[in-house]
N, C-alpha and C positions, 0 to 999 in steps of 0.2 A: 504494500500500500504506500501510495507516495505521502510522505512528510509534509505537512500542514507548513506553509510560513507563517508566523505569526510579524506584524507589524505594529510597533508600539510607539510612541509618539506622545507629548504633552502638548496641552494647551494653557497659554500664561491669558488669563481674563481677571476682572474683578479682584485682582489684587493677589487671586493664588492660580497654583502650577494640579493640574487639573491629566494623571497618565490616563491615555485612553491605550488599549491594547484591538486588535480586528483580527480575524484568520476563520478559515470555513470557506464553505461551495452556497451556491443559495440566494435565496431572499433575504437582502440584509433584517436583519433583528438586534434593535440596541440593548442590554441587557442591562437596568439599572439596580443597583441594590438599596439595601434601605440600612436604617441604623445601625451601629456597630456590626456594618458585613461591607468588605469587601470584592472586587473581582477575584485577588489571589483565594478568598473562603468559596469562591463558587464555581471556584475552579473545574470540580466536576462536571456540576450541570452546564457549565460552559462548554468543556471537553464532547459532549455526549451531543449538543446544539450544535455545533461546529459541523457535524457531520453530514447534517441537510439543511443549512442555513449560513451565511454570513455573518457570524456573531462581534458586535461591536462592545467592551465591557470597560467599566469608565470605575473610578475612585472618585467618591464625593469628598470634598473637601474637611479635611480634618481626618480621613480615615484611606489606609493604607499607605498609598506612596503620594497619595495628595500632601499637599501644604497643609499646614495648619491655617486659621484664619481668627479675626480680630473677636468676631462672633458669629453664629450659626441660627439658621433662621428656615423655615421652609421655602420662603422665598428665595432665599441666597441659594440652599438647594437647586429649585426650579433652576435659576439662573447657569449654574453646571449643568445641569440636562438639557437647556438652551444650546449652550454652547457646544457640546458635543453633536448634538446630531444639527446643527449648523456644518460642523468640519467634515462630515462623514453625507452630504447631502447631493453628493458629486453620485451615491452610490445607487441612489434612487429611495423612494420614498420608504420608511423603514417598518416592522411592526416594532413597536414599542411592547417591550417588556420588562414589567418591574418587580420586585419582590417587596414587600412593605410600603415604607414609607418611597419607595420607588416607584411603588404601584399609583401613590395619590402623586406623586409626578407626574409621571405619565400620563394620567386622565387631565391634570390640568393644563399640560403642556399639547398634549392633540385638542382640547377644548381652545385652546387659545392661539390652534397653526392647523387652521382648516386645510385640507390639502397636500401637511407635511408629513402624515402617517396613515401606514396601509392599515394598521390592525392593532389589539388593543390583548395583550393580555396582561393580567394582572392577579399576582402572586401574592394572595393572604395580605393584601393593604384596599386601601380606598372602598372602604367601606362604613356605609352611611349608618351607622351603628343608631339604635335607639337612645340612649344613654352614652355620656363619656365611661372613659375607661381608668382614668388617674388623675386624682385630684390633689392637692395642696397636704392633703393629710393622707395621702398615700408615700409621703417622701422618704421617710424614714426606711420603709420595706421596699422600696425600689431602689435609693441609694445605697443600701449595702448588696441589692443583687449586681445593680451595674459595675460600683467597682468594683466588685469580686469576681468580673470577669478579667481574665489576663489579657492585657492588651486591648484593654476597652481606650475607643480613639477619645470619647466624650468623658466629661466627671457626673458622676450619677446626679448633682444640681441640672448640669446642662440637658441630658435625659430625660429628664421628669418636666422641666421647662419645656423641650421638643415635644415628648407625648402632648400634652395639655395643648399644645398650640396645635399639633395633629387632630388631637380631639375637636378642637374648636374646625378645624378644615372639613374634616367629614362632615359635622352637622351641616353643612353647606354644600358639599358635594353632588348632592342629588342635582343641581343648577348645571353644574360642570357636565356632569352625562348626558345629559338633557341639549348639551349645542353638541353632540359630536354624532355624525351621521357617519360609523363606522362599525364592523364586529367586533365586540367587545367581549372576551371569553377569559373568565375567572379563573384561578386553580385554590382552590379556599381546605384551611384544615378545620377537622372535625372538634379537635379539641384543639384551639387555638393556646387556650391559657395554660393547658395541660391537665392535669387530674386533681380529683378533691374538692372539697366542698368548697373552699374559697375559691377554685377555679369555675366551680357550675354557674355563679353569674355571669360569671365574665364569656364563659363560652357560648350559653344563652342570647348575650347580647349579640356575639360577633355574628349568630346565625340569624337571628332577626333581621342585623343588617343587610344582612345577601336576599333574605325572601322578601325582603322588602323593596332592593333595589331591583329584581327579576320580575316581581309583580309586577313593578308601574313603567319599568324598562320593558320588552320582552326579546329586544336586541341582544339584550345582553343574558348571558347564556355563564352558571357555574358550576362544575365539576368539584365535588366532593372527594380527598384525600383525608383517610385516615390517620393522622398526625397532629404533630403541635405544629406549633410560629416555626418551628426548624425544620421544615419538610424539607426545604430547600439544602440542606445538608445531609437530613436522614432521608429522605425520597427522592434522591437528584434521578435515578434514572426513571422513576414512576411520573415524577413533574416532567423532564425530557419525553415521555413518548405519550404525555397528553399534550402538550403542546406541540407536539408531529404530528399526532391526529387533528388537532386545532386549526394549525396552520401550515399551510398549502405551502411547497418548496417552491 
């Protein structure tokens, strides 16, 4: 089998250095991740995409081989998935694919570039949840999960500030869906929050937001994975051959 080139490349915008990595046969596919995940973490699912698709896989700012930056914002986000598939636009128009908070990228980045993306999948984020998810007095038990991850790019403050602002974007997302005249096809986990009673809210909410967004949507189409938030680690080859089935090479 011949050897993949892979081509890797930065982009200096907005004050930080921005590595985008491409390599693959195919339909370009941008593949964005979401908080504390990198391209080198998704490496897998990257590897496995590659092999019927064009996969383009970028570092948000502050996480991996990105720069750090003064502060972190969803907006500021957006603004790195701006830019990337600005650079990568020579290749034709791309299906966006996000993982998390990658995922409410993507919806608000084709919601606001009619014409710039073929297709819309989105990995366990951008979902119009009933209820927030983490509030002010959630700090305590979420800053000691985040920095107890090794190599966490954020400080579990900045985390908890992210989520909340994420929360505040979903409640609003249903508007974002609603301008984008494209197939928009989900990959959602069963137990997002993981197991346990304190997890059964939270997993309750994340499903309500899907049957809720599929109701009043019916464009929009999602496939149920038996997993948490880390499918995309523990399921890369189960998310890779829903999204082969999903989308057309």
């Amino acid at each position: 089998m011949k050897r993949m080139t892979t081509r890797n490349f930065t982009i200096h915008h907005d004050g930080v250095a921005i590595p985008v990595s491409r390599a693959g046969r195919g339909r370009p596919l941008v593949l964005c991740p979401g908080l504390n995940s990198t391209q080198a973490g998704l490496h897998e699912l990257t590897g496995l995409l590659r092999r019927d698709h064009h996969v383009v896989t970028v570092d948000l700012r502050g996480h991996g081989r990105a720069s750090a930056a003064g502060g972190y914002s969803f907006a500021a986000f957006l603004r790195d998935l701006a830019a990337v598939t600005a650079a990568v636009e020579h290749l034709g128009p791309p299906v966006l694919a996000g993982y998390s908070l990658g995922a409410d990228l993507a919806v608000h980045y084709a919601a606001g570039h009619p014409g710039a993306v073929a297709g819309l999948v989105l990995i366990d984020g951008a979902n119009p949840v009933p209820e927030p998810f983490i509030t002010e007095a959630d700090l305590p038990v979420f800053r000691a999960l985040w920095e107890s991850e090794r190599g966490a790019p954020l400080t579990g403050r900045q985390m908890l500030e992210l989520n909340v602002e994420i929360d505040g974007v979903r409640a609003r997302i249903l508007d974002r869906y609603r301008r984008i005249d494209l197939p928009v096809r989900m990959i959602m986990s069963s137990s997002m929050a993981g197991d346990g009673a304190w997890a059964a809210r939270l997993n309750r909410n994340w499903r309500a937001g899907v049957e809720r967004l599929v109701r009043e949507l019916p464009r929009v189409r999602a496939h149920w994975l038996e997993a948490d938030h880390r499918l995309v680690f523990t399921h890369a080859p189960e998310v890779a051959r829903i999204i082969g089935r999903m989308v057309p090479c």
